[in-house]
mmJSON file of the N, C-alpha and C atoms, coordinates in Angstrom:
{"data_MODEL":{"atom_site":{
"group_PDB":["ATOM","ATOM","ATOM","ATOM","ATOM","ATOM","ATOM","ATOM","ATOM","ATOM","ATOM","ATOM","ATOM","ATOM","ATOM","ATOM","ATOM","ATOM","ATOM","ATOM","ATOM","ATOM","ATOM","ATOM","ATOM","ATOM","ATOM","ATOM","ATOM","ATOM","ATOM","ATOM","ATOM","ATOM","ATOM","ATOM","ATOM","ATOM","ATOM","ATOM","ATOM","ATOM","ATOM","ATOM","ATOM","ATOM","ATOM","ATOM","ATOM","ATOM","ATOM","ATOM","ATOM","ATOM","ATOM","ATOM","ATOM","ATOM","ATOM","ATOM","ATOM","ATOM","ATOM","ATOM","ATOM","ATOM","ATOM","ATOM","ATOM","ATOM","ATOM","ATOM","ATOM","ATOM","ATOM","ATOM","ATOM","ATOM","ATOM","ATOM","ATOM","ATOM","ATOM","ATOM","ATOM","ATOM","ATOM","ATOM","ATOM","ATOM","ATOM","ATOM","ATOM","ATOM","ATOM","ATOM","ATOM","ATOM","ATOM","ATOM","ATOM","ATOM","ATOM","ATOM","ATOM","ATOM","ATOM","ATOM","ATOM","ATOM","ATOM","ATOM","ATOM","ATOM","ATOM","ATOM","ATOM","ATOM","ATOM","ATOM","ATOM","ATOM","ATOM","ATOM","ATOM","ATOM","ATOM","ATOM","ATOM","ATOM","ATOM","ATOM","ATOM","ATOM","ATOM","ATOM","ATOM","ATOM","ATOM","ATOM","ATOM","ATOM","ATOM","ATOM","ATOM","ATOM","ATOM","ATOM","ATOM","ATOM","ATOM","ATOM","ATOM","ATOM","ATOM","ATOM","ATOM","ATOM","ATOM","ATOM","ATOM","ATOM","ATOM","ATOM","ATOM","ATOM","ATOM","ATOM","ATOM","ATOM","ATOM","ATOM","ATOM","ATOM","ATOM","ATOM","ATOM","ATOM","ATOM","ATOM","ATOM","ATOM","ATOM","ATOM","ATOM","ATOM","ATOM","ATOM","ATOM","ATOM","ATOM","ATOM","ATOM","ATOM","ATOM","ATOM","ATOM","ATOM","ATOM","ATOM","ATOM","ATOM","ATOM","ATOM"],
"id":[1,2,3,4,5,6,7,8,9,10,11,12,13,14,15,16,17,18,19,20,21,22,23,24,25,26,27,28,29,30,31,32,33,34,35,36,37,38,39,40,41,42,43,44,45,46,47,48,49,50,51,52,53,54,55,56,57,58,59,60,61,62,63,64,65,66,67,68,69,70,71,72,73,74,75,76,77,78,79,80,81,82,83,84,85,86,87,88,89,90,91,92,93,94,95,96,97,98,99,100,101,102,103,104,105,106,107,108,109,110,111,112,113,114,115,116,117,118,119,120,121,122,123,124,125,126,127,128,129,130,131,132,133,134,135,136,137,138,139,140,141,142,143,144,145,146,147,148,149,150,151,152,153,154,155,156,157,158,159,160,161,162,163,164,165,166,167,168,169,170,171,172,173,174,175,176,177,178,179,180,181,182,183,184,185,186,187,188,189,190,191,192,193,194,195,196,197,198,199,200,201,202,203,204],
"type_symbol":["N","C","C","N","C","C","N","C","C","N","C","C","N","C","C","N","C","C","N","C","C","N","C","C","N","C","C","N","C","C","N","C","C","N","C","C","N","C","C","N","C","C","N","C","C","N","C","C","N","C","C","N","C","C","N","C","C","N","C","C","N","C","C","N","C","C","N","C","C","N","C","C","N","C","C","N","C","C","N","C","C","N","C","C","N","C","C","N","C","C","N","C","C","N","C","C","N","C","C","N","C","C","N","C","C","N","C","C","N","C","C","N","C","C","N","C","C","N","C","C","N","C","C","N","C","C","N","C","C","N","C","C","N","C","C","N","C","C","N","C","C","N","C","C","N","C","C","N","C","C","N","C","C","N","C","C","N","C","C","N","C","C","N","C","C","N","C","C","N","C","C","N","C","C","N","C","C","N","C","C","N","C","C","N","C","C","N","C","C","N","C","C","N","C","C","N","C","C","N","C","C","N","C","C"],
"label_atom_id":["N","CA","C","N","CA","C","N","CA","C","N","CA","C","N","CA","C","N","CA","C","N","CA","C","N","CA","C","N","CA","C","N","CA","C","N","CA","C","N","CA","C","N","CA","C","N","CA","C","N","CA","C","N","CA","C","N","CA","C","N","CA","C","N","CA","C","N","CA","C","N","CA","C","N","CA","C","N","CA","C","N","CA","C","N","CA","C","N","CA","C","N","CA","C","N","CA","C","N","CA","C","N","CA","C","N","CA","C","N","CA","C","N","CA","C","N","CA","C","N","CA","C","N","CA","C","N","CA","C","N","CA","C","N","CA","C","N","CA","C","N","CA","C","N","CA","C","N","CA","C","N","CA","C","N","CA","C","N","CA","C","N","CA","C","N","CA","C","N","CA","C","N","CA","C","N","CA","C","N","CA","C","N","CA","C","N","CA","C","N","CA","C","N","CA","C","N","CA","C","N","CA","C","N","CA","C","N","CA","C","N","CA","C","N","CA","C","N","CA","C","N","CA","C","N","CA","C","N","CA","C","N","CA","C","N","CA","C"],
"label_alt_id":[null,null,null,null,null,null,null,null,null,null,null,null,null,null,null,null,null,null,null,null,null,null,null,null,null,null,null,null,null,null,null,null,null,null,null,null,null,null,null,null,null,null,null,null,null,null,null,null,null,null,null,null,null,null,null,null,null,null,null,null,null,null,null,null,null,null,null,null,null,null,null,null,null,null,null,null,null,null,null,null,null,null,null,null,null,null,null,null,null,null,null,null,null,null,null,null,null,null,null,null,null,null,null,null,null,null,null,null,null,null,null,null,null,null,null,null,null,null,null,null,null,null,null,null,null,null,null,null,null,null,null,null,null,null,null,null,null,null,null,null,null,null,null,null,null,null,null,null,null,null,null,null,null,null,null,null,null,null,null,null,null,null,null,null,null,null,null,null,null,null,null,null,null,null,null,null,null,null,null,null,null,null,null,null,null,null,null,null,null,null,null,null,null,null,null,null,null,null,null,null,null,null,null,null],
"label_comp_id":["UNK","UNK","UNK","UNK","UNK","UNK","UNK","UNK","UNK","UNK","UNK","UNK","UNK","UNK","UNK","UNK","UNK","UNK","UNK","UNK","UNK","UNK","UNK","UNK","UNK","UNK","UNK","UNK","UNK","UNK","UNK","UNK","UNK","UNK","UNK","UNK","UNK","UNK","UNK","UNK","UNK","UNK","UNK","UNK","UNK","UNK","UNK","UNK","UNK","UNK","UNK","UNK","UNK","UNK","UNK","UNK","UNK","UNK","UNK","UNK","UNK","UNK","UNK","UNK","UNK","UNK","UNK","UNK","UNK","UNK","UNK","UNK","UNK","UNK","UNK","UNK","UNK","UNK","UNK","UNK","UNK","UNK","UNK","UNK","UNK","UNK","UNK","UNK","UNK","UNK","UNK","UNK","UNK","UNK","UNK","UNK","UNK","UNK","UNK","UNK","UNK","UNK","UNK","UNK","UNK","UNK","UNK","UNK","UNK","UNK","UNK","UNK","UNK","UNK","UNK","UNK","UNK","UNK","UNK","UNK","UNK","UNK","UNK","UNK","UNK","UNK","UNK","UNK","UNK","UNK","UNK","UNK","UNK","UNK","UNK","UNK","UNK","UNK","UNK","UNK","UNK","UNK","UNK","UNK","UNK","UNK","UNK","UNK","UNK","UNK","UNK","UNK","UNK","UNK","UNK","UNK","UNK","UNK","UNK","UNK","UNK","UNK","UNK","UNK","UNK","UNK","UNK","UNK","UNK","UNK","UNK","UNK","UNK","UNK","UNK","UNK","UNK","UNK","UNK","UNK","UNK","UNK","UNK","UNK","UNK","UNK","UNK","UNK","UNK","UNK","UNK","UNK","UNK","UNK","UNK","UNK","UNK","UNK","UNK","UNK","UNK","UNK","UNK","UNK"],
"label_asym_id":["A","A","A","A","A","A","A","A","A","A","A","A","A","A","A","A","A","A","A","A","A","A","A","A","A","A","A","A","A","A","A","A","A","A","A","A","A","A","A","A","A","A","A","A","A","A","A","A","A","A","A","A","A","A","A","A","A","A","A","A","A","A","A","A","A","A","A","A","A","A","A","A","A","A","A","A","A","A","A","A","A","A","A","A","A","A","A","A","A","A","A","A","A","A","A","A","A","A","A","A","A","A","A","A","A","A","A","A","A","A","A","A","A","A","A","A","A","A","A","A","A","A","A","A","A","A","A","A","A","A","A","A","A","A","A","A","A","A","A","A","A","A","A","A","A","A","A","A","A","A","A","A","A","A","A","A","A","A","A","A","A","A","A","A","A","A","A","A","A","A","A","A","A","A","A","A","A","A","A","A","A","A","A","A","A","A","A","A","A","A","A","A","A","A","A","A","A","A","A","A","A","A","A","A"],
"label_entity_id":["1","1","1","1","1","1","1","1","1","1","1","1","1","1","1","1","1","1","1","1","1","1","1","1","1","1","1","1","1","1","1","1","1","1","1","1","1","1","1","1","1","1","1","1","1","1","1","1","1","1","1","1","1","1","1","1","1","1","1","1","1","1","1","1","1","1","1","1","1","1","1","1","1","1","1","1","1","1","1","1","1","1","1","1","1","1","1","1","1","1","1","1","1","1","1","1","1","1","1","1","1","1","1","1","1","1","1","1","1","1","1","1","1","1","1","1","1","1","1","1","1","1","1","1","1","1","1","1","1","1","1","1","1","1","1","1","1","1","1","1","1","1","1","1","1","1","1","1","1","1","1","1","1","1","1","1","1","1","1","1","1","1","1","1","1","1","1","1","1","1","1","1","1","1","1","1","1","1","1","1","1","1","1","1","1","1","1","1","1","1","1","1","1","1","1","1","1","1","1","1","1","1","1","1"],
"label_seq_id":[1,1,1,2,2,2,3,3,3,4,4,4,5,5,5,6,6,6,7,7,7,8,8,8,9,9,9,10,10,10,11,11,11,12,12,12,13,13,13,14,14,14,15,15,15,16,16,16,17,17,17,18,18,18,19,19,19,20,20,20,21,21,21,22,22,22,23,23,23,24,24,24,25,25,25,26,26,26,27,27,27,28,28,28,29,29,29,30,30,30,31,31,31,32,32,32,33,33,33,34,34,34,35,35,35,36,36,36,37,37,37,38,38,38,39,39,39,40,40,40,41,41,41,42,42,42,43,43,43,44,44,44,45,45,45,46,46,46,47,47,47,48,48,48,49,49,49,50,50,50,51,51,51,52,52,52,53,53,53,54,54,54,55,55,55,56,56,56,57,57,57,58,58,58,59,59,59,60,60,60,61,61,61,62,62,62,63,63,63,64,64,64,65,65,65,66,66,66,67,67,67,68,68,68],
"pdbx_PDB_ins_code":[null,null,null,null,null,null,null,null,null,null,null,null,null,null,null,null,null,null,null,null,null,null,null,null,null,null,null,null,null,null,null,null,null,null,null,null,null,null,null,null,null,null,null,null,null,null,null,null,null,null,null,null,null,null,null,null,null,null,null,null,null,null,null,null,null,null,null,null,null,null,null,null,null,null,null,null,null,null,null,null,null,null,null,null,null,null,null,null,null,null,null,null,null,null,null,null,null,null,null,null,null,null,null,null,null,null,null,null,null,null,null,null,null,null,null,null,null,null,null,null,null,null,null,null,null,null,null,null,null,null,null,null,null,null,null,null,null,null,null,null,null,null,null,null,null,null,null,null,null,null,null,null,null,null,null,null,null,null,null,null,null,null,null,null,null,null,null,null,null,null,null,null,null,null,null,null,null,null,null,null,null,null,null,null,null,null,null,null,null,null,null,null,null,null,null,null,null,null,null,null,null,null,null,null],
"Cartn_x":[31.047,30.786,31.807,32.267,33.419,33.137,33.212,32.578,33.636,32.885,33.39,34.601,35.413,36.074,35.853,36.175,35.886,36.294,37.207,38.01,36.991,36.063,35.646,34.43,33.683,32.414,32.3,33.611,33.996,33.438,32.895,32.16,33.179,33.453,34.14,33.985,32.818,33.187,34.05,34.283,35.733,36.734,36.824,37.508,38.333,39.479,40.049,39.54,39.568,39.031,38.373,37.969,36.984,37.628,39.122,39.274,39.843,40.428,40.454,39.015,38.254,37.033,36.739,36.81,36.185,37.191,38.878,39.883,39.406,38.67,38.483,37.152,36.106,35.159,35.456,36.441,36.749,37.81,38.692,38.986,37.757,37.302,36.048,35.039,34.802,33.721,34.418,35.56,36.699,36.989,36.98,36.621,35.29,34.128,32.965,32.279,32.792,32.127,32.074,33.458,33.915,33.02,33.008,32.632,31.067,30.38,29.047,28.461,29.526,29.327,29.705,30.575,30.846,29.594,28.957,27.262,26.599,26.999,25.454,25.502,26.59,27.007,26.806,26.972,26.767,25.417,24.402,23.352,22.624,23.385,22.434,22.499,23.815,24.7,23.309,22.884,22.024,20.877,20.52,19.003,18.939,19.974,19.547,19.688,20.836,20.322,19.444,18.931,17.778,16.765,16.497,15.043,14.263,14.582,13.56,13.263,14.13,14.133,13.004,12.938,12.023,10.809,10.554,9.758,10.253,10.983,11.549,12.031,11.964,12.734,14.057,14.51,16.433,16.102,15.683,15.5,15.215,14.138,13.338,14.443,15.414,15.694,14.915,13.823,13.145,13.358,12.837,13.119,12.48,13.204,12.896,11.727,10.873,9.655,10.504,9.9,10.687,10.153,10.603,10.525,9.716,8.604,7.682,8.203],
"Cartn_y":[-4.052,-5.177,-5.154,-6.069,-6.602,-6.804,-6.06,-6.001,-7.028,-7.986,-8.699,-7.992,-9.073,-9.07,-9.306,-9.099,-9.805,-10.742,-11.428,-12.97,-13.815,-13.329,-14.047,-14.536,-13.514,-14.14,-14.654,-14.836,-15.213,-16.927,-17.468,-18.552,-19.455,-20.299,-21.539,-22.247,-22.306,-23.044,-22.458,-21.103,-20.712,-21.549,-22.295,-23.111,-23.875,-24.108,-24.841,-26.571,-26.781,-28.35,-28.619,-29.574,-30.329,-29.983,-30.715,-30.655,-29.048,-28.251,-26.897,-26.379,-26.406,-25.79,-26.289,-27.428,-28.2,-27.459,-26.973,-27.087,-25.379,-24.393,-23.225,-23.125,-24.217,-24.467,-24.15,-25.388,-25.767,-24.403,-23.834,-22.64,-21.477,-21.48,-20.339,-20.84,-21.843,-22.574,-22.331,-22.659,-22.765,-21.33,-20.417,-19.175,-18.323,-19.062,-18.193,-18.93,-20.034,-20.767,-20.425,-19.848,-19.5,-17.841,-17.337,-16.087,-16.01,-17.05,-17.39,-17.632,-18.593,-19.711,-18.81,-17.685,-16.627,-15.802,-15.365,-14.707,-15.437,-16.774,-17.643,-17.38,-18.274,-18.271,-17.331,-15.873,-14.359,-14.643,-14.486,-14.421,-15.459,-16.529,-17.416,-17.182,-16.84,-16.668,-14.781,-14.307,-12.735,-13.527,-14.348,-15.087,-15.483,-16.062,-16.937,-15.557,-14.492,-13.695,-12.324,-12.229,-10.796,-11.123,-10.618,-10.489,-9.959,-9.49,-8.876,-9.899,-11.259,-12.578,-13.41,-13.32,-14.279,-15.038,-16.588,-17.063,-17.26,-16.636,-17.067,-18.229,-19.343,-20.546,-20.538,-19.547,-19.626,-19.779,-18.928,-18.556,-19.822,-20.32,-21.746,-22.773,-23.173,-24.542,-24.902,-24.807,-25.563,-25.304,-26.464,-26.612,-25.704,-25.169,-24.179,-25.347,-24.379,-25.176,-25.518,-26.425,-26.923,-26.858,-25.614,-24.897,-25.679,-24.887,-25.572,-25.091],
"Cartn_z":[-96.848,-97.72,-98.856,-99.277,-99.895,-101.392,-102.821,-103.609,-104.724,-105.451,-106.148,-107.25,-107.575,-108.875,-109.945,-111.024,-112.254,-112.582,-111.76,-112.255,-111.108,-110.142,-108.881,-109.482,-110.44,-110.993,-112.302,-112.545,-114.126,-114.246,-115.48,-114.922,-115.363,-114.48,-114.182,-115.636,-116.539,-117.975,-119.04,-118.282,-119.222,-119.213,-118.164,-118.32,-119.751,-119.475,-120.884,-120.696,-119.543,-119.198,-118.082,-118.05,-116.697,-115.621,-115.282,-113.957,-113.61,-114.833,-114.15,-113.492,-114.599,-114.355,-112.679,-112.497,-111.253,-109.976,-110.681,-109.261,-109.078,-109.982,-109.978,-109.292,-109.567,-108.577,-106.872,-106.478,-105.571,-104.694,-105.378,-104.952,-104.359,-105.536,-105.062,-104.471,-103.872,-102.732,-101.667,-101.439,-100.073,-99.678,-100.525,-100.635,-99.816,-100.224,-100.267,-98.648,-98.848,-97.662,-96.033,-95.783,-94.188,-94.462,-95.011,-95.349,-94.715,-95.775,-95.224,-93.84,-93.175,-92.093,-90.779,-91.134,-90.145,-90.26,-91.012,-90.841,-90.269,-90.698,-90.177,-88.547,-88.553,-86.746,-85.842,-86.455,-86.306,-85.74,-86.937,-86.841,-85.689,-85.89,-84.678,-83.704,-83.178,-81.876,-81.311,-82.249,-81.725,-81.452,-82.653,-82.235,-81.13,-80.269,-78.922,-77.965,-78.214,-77.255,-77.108,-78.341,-78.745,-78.148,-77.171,-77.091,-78.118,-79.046,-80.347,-81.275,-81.084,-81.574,-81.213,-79.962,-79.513,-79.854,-80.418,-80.599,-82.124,-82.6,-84.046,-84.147,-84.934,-85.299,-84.927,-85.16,-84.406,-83.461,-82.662,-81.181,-80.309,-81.169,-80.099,-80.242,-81.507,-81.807,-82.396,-82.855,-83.738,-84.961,-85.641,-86.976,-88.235,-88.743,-89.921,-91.069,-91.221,-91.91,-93.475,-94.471,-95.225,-96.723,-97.22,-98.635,-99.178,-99.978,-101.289,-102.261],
"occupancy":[1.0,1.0,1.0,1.0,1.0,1.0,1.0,1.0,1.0,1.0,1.0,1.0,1.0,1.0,1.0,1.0,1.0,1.0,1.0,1.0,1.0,1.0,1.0,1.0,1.0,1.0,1.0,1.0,1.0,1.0,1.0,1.0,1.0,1.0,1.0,1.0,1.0,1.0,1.0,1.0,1.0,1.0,1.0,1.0,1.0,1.0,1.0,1.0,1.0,1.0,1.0,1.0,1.0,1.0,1.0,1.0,1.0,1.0,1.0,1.0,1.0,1.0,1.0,1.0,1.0,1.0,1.0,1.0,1.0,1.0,1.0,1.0,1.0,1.0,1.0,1.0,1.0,1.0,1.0,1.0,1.0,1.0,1.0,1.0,1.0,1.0,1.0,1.0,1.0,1.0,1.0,1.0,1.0,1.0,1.0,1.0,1.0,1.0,1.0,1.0,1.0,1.0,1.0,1.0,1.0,1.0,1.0,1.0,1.0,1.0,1.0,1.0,1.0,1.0,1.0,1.0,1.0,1.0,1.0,1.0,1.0,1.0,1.0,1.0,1.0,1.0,1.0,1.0,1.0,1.0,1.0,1.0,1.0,1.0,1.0,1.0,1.0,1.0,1.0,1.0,1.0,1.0,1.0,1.0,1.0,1.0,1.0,1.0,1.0,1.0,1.0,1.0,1.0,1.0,1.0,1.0,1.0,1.0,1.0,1.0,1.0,1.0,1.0,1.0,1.0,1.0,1.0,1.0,1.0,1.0,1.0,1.0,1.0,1.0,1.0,1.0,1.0,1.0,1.0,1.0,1.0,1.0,1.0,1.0,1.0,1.0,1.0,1.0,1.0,1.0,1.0,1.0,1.0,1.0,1.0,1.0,1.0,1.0,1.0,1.0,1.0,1.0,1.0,1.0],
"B_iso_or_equiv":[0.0,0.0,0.0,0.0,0.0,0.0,0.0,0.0,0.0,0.0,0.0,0.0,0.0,0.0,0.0,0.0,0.0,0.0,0.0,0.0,0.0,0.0,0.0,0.0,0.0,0.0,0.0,0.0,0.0,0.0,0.0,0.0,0.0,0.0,0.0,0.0,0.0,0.0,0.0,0.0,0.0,0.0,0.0,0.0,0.0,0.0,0.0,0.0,0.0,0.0,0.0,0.0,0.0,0.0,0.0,0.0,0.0,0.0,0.0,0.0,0.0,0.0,0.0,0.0,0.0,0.0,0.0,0.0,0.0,0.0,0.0,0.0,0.0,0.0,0.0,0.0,0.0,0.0,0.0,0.0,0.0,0.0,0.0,0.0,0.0,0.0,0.0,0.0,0.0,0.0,0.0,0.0,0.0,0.0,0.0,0.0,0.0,0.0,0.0,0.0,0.0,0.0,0.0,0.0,0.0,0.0,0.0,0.0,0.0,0.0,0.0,0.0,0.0,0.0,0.0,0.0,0.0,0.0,0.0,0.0,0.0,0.0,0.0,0.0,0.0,0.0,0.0,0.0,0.0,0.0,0.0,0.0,0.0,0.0,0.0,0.0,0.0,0.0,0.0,0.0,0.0,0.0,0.0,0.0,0.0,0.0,0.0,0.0,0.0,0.0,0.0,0.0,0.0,0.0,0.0,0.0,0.0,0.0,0.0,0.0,0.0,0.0,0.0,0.0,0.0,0.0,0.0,0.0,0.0,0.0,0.0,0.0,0.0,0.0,0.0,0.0,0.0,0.0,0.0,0.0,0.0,0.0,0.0,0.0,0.0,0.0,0.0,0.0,0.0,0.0,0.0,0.0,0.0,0.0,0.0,0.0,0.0,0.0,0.0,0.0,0.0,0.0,0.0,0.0],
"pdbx_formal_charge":[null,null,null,null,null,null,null,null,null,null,null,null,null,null,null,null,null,null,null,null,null,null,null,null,null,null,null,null,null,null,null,null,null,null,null,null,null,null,null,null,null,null,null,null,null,null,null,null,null,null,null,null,null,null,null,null,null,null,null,null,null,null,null,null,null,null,null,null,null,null,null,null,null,null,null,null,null,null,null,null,null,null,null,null,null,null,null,null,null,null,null,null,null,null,null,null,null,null,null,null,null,null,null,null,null,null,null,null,null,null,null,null,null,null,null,null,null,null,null,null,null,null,null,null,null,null,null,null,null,null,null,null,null,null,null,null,null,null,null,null,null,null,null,null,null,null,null,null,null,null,null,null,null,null,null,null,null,null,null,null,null,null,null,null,null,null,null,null,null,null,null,null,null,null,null,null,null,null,null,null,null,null,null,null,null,null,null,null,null,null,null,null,null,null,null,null,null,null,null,null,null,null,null,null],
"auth_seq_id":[1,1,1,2,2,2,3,3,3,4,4,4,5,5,5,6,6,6,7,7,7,8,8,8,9,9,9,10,10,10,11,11,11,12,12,12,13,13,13,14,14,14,15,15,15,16,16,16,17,17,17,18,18,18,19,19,19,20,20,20,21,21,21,22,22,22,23,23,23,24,24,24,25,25,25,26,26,26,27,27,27,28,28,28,29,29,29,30,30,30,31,31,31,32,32,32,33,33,33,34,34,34,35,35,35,36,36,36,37,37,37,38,38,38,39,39,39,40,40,40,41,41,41,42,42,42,43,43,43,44,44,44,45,45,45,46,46,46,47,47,47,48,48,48,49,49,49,50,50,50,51,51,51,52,52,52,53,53,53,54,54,54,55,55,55,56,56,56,57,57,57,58,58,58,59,59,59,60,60,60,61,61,61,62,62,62,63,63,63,64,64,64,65,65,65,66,66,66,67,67,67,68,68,68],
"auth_comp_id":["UNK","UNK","UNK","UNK","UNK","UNK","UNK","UNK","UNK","UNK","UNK","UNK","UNK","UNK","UNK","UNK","UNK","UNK","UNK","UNK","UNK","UNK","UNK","UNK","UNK","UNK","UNK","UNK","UNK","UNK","UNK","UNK","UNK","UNK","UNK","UNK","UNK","UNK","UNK","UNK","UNK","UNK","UNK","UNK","UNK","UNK","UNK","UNK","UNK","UNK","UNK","UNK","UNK","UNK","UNK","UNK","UNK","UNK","UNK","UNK","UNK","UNK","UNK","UNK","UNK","UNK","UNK","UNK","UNK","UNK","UNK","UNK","UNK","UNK","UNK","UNK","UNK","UNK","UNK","UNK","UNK","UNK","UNK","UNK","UNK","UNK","UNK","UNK","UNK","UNK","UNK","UNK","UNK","UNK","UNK","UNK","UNK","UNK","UNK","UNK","UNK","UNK","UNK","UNK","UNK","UNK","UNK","UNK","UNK","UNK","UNK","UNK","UNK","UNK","UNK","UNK","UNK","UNK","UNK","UNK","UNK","UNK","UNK","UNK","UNK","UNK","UNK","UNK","UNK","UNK","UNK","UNK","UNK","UNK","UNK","UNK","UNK","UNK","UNK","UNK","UNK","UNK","UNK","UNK","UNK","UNK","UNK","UNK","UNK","UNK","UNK","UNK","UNK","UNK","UNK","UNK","UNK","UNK","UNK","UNK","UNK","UNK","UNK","UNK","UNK","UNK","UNK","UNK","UNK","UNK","UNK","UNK","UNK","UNK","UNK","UNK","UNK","UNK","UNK","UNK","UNK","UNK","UNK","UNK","UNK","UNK","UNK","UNK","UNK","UNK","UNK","UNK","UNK","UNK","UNK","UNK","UNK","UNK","UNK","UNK","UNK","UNK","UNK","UNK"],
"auth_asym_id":["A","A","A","A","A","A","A","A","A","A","A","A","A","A","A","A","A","A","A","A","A","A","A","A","A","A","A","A","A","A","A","A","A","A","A","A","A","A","A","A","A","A","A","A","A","A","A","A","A","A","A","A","A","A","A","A","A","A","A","A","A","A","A","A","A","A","A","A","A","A","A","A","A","A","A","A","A","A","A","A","A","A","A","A","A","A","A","A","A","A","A","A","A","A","A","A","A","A","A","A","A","A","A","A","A","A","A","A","A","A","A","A","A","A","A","A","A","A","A","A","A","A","A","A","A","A","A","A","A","A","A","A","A","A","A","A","A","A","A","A","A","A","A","A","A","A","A","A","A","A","A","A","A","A","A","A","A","A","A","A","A","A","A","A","A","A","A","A","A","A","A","A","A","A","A","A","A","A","A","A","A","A","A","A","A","A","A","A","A","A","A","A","A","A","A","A","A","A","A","A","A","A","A","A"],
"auth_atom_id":["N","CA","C","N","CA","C","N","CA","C","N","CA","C","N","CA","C","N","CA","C","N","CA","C","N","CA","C","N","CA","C","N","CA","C","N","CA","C","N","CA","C","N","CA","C","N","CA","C","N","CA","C","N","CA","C","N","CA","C","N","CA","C","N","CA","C","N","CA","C","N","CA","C","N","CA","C","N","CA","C","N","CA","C","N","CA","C","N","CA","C","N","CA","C","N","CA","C","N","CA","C","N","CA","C","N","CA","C","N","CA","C","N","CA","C","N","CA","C","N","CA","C","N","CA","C","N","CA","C","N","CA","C","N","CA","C","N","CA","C","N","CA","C","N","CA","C","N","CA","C","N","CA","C","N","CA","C","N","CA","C","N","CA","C","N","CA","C","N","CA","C","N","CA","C","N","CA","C","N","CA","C","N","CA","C","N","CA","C","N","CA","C","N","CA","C","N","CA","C","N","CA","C","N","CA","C","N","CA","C","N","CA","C","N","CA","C","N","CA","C","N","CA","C","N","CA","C","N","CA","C","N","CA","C","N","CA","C"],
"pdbx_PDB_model_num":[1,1,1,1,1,1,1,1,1,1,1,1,1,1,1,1,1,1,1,1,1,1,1,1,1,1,1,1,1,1,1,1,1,1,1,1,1,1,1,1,1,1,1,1,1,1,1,1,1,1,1,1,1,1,1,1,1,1,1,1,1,1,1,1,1,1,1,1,1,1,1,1,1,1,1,1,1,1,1,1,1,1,1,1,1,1,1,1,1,1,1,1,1,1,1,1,1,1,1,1,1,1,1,1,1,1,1,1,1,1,1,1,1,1,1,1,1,1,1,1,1,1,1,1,1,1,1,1,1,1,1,1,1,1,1,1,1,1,1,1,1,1,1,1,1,1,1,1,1,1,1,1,1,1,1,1,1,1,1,1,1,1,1,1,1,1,1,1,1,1,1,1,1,1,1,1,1,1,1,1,1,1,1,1,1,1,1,1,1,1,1,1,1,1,1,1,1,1,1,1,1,1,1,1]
}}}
């Protein structure tokens, strides 16, 4: 596991202005996103074939119940 920087969690309203703040946003989303989307995929791609999965919401296709 890949342990942060100090410029990575530095908060974006340090910023000197809007659109830096927003283009430092946009760096560190484009960043964090493939990172994520490679676990997810990970993870789904075991759900369909674990049998230790089975009957779980990944597993079936069905729809994940929807947060209160």
């Amino acid at each position: 596991m890949r342990q942060r920087t100090s410029g990575e969690s530095a908060p974006a309203p340090a910023a000197p202005d809007a659109v830096t703040a927003l283009e430092v946003f946009a760096r560190r989303h484009a960043a964090f996103v493939p990172r994520v989307l490679a676990v997810s995929h990970a993870v789904e791609r075991v759900a369909r074939t674990d049998p230790d999965t089975a009957g779980t919401p990944s597993s079936t296709g069905a729809a994940r119940p929807a947060r209160r």
